[in-house]
VMD Tcl script that draws the C-alpha trace (Angstrom):
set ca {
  {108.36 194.01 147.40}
  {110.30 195.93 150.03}
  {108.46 197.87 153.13}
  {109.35 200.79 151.28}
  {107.97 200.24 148.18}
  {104.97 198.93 150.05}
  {104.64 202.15 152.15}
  {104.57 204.09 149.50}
  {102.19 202.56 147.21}
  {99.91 202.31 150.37}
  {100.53 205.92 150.69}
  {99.10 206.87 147.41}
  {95.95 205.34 147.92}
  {95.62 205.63 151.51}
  {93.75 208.83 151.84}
  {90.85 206.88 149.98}
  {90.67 204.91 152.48}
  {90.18 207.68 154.93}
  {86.65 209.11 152.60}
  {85.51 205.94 153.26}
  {86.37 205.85 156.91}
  {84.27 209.36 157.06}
  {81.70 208.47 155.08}
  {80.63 204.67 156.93}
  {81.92 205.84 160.52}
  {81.25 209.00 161.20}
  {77.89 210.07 163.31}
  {78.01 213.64 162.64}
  {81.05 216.85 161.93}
  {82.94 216.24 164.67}
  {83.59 212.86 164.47}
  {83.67 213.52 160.42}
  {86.83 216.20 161.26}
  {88.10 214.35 164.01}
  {88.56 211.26 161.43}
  {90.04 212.70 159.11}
  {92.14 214.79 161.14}
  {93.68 211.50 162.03}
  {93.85 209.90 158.63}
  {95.66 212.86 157.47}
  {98.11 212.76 160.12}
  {98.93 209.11 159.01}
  {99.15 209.93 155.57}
  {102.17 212.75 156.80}
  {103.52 210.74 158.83}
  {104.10 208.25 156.07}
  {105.34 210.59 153.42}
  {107.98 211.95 156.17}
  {109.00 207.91 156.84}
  {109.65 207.60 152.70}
  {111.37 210.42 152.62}
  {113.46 210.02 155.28}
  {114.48 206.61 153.89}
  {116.02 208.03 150.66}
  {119.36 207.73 149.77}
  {120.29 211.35 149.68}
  {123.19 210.81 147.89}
  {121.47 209.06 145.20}
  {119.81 210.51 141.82}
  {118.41 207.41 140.31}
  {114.63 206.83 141.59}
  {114.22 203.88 144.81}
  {111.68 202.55 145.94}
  {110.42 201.69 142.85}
  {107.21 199.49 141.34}
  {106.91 198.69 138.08}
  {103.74 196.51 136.97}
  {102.33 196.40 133.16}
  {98.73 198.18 133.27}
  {98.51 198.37 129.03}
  {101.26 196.23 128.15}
  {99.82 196.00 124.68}
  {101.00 200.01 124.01}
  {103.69 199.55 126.86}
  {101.71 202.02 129.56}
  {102.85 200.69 133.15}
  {101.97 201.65 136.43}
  {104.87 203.05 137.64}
  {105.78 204.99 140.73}
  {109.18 205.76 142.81}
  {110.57 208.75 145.15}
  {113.76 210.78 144.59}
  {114.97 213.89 145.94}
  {112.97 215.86 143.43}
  {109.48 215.00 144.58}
  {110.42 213.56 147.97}
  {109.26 217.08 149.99}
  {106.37 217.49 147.27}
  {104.87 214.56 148.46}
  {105.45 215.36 152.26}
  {104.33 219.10 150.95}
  {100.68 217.71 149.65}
  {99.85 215.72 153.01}
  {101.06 218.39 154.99}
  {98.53 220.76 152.97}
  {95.89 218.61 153.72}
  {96.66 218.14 157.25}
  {95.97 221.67 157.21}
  {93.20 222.03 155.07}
  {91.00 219.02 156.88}
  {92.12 220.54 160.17}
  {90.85 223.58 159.70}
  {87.52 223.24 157.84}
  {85.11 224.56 160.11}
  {82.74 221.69 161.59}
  {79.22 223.67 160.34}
  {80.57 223.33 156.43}
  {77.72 221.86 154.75}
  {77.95 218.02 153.82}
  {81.13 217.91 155.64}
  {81.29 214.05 154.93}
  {81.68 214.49 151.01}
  {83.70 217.99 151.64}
  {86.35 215.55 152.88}
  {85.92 212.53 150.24}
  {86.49 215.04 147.45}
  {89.74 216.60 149.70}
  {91.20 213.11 150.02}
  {90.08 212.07 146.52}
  {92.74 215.41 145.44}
  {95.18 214.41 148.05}
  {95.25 210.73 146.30}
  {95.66 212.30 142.17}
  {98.58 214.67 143.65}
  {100.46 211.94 145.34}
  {99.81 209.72 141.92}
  {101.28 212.44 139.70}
  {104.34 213.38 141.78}
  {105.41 210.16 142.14}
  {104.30 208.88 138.45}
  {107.11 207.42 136.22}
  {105.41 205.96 133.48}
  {103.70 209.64 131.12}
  {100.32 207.95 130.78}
  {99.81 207.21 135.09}
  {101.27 210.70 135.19}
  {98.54 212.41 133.25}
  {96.15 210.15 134.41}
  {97.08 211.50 138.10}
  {97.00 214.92 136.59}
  {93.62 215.18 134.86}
  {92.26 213.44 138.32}
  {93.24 216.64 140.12}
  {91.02 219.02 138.26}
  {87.93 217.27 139.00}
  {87.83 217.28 143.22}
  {88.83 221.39 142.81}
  {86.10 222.02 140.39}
  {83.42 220.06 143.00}
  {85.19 221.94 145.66}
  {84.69 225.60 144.31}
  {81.30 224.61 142.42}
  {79.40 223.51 145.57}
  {81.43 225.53 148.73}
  {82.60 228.63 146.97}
  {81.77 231.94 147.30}
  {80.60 234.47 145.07}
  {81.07 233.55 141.04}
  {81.66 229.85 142.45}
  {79.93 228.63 139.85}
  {81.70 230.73 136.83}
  {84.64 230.33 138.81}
  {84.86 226.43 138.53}
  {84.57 226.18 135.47}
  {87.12 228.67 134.31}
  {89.67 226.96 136.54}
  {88.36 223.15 134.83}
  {88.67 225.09 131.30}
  {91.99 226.34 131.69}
  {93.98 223.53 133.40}
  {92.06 221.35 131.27}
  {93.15 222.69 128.06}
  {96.63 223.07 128.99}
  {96.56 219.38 129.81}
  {95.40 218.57 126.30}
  {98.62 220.26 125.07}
  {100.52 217.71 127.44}
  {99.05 214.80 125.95}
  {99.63 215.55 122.67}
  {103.39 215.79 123.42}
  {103.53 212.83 125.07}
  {101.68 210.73 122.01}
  {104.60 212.73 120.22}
  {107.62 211.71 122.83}
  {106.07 207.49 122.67}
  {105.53 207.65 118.57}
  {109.58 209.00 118.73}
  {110.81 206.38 120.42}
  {108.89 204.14 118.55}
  {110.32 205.15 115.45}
  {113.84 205.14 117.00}
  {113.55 201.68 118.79}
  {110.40 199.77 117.35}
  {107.91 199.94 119.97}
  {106.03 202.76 122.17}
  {107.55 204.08 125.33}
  {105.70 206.34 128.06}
  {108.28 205.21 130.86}
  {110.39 208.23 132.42}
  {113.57 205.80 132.95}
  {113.69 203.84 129.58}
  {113.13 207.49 127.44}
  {115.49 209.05 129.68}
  {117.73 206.78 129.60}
  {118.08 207.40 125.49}
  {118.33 210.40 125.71}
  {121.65 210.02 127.68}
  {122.98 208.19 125.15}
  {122.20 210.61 122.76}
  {119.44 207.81 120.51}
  {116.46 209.21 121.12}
  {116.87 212.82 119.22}
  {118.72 211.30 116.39}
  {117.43 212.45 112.90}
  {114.32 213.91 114.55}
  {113.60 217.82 114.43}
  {110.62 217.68 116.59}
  {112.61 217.98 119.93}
  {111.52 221.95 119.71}
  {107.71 221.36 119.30}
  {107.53 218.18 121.82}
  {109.25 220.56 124.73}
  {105.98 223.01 124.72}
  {103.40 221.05 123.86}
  {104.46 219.82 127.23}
  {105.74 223.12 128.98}
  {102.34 224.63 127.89}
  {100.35 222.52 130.25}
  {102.59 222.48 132.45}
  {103.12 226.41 132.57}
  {99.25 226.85 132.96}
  {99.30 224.75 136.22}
  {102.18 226.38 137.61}
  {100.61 229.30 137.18}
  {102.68 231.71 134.65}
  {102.08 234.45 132.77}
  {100.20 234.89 130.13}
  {98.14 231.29 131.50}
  {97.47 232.79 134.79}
  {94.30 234.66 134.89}
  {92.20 231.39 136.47}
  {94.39 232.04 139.82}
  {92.87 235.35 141.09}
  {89.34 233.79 140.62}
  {89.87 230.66 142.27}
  {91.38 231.94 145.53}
  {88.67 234.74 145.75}
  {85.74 232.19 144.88}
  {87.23 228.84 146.73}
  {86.43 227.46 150.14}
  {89.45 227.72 152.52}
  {90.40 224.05 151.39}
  {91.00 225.71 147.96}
  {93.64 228.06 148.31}
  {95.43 225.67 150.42}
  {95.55 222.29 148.75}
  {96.28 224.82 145.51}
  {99.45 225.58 147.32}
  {100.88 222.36 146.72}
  {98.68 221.38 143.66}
  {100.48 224.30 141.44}
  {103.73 222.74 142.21}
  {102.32 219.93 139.34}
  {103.46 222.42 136.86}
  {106.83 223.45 138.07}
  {107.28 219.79 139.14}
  {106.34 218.11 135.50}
  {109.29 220.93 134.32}
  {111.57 219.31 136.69}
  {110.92 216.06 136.26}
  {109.84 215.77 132.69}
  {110.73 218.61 130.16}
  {114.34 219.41 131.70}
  {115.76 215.35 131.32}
  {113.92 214.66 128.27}
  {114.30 217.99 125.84}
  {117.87 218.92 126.80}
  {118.11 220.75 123.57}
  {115.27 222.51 123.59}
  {115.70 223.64 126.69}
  {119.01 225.22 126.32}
  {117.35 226.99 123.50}
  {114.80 228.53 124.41}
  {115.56 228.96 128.70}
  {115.49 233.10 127.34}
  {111.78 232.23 126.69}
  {111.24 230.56 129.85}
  {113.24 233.24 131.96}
  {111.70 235.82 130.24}
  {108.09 234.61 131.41}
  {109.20 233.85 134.76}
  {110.13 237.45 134.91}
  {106.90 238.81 134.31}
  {105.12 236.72 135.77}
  {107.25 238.04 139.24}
  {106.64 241.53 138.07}
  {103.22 241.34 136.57}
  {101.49 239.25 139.97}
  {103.26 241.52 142.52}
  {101.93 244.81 140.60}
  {98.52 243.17 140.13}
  {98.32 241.97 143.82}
  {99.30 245.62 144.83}
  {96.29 246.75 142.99}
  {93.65 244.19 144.46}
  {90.98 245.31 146.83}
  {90.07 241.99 148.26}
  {92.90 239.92 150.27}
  {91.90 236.58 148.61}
  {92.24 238.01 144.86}
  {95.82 239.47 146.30}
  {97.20 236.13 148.09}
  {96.40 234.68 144.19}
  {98.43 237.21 142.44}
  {100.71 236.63 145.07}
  {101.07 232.98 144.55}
  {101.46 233.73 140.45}
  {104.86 236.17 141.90}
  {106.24 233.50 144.00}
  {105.63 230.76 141.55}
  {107.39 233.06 139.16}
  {111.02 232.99 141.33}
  {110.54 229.07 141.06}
  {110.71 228.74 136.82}
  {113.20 231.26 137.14}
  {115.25 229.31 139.49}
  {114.65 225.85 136.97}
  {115.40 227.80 133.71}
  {118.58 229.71 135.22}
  {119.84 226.05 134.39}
  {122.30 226.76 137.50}
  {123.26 224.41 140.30}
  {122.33 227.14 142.87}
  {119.14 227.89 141.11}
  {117.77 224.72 140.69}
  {118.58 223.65 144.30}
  {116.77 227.39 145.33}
  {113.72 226.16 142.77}
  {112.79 223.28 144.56}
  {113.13 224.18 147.74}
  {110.96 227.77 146.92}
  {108.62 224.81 146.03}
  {107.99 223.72 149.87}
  {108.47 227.14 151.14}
  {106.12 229.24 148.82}
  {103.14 226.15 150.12}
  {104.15 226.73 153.94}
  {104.27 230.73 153.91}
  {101.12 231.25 151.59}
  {99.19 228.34 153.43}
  {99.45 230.57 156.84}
  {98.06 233.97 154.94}
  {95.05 231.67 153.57}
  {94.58 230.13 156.81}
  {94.52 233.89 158.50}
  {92.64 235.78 155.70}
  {90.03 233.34 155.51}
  {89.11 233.25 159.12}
  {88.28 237.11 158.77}
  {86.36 236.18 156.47}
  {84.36 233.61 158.34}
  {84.18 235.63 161.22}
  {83.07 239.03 159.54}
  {81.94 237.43 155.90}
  {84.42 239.77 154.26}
  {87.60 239.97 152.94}
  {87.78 243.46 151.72}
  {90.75 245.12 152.56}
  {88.96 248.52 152.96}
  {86.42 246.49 155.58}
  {88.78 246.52 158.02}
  {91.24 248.58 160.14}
  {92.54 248.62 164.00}
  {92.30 245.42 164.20}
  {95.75 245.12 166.57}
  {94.24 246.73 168.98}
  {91.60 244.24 169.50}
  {93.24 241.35 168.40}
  {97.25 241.06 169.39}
  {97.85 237.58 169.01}
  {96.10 237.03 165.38}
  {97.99 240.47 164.39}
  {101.39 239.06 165.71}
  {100.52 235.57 164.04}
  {99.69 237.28 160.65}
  {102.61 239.69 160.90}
  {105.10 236.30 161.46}
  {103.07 235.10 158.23}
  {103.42 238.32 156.24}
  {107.40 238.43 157.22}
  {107.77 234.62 155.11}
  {106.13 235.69 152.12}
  {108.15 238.58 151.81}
  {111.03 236.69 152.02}
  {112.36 237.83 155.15}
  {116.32 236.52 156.15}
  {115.62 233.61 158.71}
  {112.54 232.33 157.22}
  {111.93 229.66 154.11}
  {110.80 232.32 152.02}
  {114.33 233.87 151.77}
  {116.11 231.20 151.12}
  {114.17 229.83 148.21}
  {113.56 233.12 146.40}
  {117.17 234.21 147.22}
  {118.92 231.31 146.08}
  {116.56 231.13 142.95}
  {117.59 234.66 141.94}
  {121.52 234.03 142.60}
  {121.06 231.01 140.04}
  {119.67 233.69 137.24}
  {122.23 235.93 138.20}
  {125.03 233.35 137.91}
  {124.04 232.40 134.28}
  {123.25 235.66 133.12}
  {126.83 237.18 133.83}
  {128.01 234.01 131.84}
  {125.56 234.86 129.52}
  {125.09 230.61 129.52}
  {122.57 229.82 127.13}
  {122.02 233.07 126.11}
  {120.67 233.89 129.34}
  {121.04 237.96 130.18}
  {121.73 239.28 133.83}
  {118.52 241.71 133.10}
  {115.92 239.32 134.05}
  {117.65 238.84 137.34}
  {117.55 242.44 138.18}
  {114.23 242.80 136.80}
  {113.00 239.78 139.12}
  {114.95 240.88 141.72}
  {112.64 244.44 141.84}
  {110.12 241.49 142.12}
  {110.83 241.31 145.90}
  {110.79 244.99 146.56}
  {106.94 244.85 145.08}
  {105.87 241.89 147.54}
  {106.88 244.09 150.82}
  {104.89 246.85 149.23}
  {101.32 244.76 148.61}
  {102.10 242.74 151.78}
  {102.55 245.12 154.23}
  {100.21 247.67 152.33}
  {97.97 245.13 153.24}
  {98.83 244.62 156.54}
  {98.45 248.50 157.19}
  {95.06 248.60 155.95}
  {93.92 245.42 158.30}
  {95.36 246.13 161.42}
  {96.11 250.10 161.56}
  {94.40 252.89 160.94}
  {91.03 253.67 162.01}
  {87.95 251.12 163.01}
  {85.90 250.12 159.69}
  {84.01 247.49 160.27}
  {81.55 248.61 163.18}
  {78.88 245.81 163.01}
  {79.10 241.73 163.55}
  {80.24 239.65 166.20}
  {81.80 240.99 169.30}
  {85.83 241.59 168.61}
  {87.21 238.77 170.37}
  {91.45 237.83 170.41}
  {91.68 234.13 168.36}
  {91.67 231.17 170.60}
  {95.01 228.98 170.51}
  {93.37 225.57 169.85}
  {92.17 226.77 166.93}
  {95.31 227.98 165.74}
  {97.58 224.93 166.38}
  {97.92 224.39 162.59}
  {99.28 227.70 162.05}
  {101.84 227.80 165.03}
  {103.00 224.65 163.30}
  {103.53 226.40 159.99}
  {105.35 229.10 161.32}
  {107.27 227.11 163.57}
  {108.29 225.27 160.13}
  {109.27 228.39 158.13}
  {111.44 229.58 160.67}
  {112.89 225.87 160.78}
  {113.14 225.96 157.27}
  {115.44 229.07 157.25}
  {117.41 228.22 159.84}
  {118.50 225.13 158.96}
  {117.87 224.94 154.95}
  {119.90 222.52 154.98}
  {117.99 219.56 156.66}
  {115.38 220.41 153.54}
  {117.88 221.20 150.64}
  {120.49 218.09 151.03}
  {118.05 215.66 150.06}
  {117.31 217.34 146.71}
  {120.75 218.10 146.12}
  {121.84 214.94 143.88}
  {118.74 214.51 141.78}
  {118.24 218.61 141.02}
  {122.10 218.25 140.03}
  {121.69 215.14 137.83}
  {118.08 217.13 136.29}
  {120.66 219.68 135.66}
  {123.66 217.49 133.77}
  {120.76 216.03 131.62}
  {119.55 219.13 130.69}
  {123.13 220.70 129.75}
  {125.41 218.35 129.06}
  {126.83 216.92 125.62}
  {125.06 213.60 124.35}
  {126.37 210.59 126.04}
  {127.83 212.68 128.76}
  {124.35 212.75 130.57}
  {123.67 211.21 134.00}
  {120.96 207.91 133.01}
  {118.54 207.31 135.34}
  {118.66 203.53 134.73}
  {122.95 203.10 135.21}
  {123.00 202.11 139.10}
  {126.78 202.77 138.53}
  {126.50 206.76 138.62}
  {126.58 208.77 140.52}
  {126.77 212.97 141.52}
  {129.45 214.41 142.30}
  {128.49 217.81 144.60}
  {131.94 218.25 146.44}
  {132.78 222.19 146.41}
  {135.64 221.99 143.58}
  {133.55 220.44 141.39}
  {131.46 223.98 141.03}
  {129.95 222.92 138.03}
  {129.03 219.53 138.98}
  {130.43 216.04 137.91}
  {128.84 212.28 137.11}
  {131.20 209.97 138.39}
  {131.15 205.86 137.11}
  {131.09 204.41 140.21}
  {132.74 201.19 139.22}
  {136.32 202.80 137.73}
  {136.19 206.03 139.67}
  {136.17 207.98 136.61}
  {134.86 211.64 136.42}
  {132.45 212.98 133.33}
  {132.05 216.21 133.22}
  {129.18 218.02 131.57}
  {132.03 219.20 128.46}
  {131.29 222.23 126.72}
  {128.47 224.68 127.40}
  {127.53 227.55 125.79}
  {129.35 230.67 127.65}
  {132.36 228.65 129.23}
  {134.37 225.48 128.49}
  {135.47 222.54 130.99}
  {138.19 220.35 130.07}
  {137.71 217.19 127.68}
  {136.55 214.29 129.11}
  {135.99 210.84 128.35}
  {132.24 209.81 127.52}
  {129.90 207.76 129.09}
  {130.42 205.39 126.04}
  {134.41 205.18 126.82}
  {133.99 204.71 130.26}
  {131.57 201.88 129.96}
  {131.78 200.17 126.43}
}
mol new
graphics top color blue
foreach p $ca { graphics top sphere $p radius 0.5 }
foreach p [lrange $ca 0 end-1] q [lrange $ca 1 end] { graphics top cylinder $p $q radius 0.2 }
display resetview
């Protein structure tokens, strides 16, 4: 086993370690934050190591272990890093940096507040770095369970009612999952003999075109899985859990949600786009369609909320919305913009929860109309929420803008091809998406911090102190980072979103194989559409013809390497 592959499983497990750490060695709240304040900082620390490790120019997974856990039904416990869920992993310690760093030290049973945040941080870092379907899910369903505790016992409000909508809802859609993926294993099975659930060996036949032979079920399989995955994410219509759990969570919530929802759009990526290429080019005007509304339907909605918490929710449905259409524009440009909105929607909503909720600590609402002048009496928290506001709305210079930018020049690209039957409306329609999100935003922002006093009794109106804002200078600090220089972020992710992409669109036995060491990506400029290239003869396979335009013949994957 190499350090790497070490680190990494270590990784995954590691913040377990740290609820034990709190729960045997700390005296009392501050040594409980202070504790795991630091075993959250080791945990990023580690996840920025693996990640800086990766062979960029790679698309195959590394650092890879692969040990039988069921080897009777062929269920391993598998787990590797690529460019695809490199900066989700580094995206989920980072959130709960932030999350443990901020909990206030008077939170009731502070000790098992922070087991049940590290028990979440462990599931996420399971399922984005699962290859094998069953350890996936496994990671999945483990999720749900800390976030239900979490809202149950420190929400607010319907806390109660609240939990176990949001356990009802991801729940179900996770049945879906697991009904596709006893559907994907029994395929193979009847293909090649025996039961598959790893990512690399089904992957691998669908690139050479075996797996889908004879079958018609290719259709069905795709949402059975896209359906849980789609009610994680959140979309439209599988959304309506979101408002209630930001509104009715602890801070914690809405901030480890900001990099828990990017399971859904993640399990697209890495699982529905290699494995259903068909499907997928059939029914992306489905997907695209949905990721539409779900733009235009959250920003209208979170225009017409009254509480900020219920907003940032319909807000996070909007944003989440430019990242399916960025995956389903099926586009080089779009997928690249996709998963990078994925880091920069959980660092620009992450600083509005952080902000919104201590207003709400302080003054025990969040009611927009509760509030009003508030610049006058606090300049730094209005300047810091105003930096905040400026990367949600997608502001040039800051992440926010680049993702949601990027994402909608992918749907454009394909929909004046018309590739895949994919129309240039939904682009313009999202587009109007980012008009909406400066209106809520700085409607909001109006109602806070001009106009005149509201909220006349409570503590004495005092300016934020700066210790307690480190976490959210580092945020911004990042966003503006992260627009700047995109590229430090986007290069890693460039090979394996442009290999996700060739599997998804290109002709049988033409498609990159995650277990041939001898491919790899070709992303120089001319080759606009994107080329595999066998490593060992220097020759080029293009993706061949797709619907809407035609590259020249080729020679396949099989002629290349008999």
């Amino acid at each position: 086993m190499t350090l790497e592959q070490f680190l990494l499983n270590f990784t995954i497990f590691h913040p377990l370690l740290g609820a034990a750490a709190v729960a045997l060695l700390a005296r009392d709240a501050k040594q409980s934050k202070n504790i795991g304040t630091v075993v959250s900082l080791v945990t990023l620390a580690l996840t920025v190591f693996l990640a800086a490790r990766l062979n960029a120019t790679q698309f195959q997974l590394q650092f890879v272990t692969s040990v039988d856990w069921v080897s009777a039904l062929g269920i391993r416990y598998a787990v590797g890093l690529d460019g695809t869920n490199a900066w989700l992993v580094v995206l989920s310690s980072l959130m709960t940096l932030v999350a443990v760093s901020t909990t206030r030290d008077d939170t009731k049973n502070l000790k098992g507040f922070y087991a049940l945040i590290f028990a979440l941080q462990t599931a996420m870092l399971g399922a984005f770095t699962a290859l094998d379907l069953v350890l996936f899910f496994t990671f999945f369903e483990l999720t749900l369970l800390p976030m239900y505790f979490l809202i149950n016992f420190w929400g607010t409000g319907n806390a109660r009612k609240t939990a176990a909508k949001f356990l009802i809802f991801t729940f179900a859609g996770s049945v879906f999952t697991l009904i596709g993926i006893a559907g994907l294993a029994i395929t193979h099975r009847n293909v090649a003999g025996s039961l598959e659930f790893g990512l690399i060996e089904l992957q691998s036949m669908v690139a050479n075109g075996k797996l889908w032979v004879g079958s018609e079920s290719q259709t069905v399989l795709f949402w059975l899985f896209a359906l849980g995955f789609l009610v994680k994410a959140p979309c439209f219509p599988f959304h309506s859990w979101i408002g209630d759990t930001y509104e009715d969570s602890p801070k914690a919530g809405p901030i480890l949600s900001s990099a828990m929802v990017k399971l859904g759009s993640y399990g697209l990526l890495r699982f529905c786009l290699p494995l259903f290429p068909e499907a997928v080019q059939s029914q992306a005007p489905i997907l695209i369609g949905l990721a539409t509304v779900s733009i235009l339907y959250g920003a209208i909605a979170a225009i017409a909320q009254t509480d900020m918490r219920r907003l940032m929710g319909y807000s996070t449905l909007s944003h989440m919305g430019f990242v399916l259409l960025g995956i389903f524009s099926l586009s080089y440009v779009g997928m690249v913009g996709a998963a990078f909105q994925q880091l920069a929607h959980g660092v620009t909503t992450a600083i509005l929860v952080v902000l919104v909720w201590h207003l709400l600590e302080q003054y025990g609402t969040a009611k927009l109309d509760a509030f009003g002048g508030l610049k006058a009496k606090m300049p730094i928290f209005s300047l810091l929420f105003f930096l905040g506001l400026l990367g949600n709305v997608g502001l040039p210079g800051t992440m926010g803008f680049v993702g949601e930018f990027t994402a909608l020049m992918g749907a454009f690209e394909s929909g004046a091809r018309g590739t895949f039957g994919i129309s240039v409306g939904f682009a313009a329609a999202a587009g109007a998406g980012v008009v909406l999100a400066a209106v809520y935003l700085l409607v909001m922002y109006q109602k806070v911090f001009y106009g005149p006093e509201r909220l006349q009794e409570g503590p004495d109106w005092t300016d934020v102190r700066a210790a307690s804002m480190v976490p959210v200078f580092g945020l911004i600090g990042l966003m503006f980072v992260g627009g700047l220089y995109s590229t430090v972020f986007t290069a890693p992710t460039e090979a394996s979103t442009q290999a996700i992409r060739l599997m998804a669109t290109s002709l049988p036995t033409q498609r990159p194989s995650l277990s041939n060491p001898d491919q790899k990506i070709d992303l120089e400029p001319t080759a606009q559409q994107g080329a595999l290239v066998d490593t060992r003869t220097g020759t080029v396979i293009t993706p061949g013809r797709l619907r809407g335009y035609v590259v020249a013949p080729v020679p396949t994957v099989a002629e290349v390497n008999p």
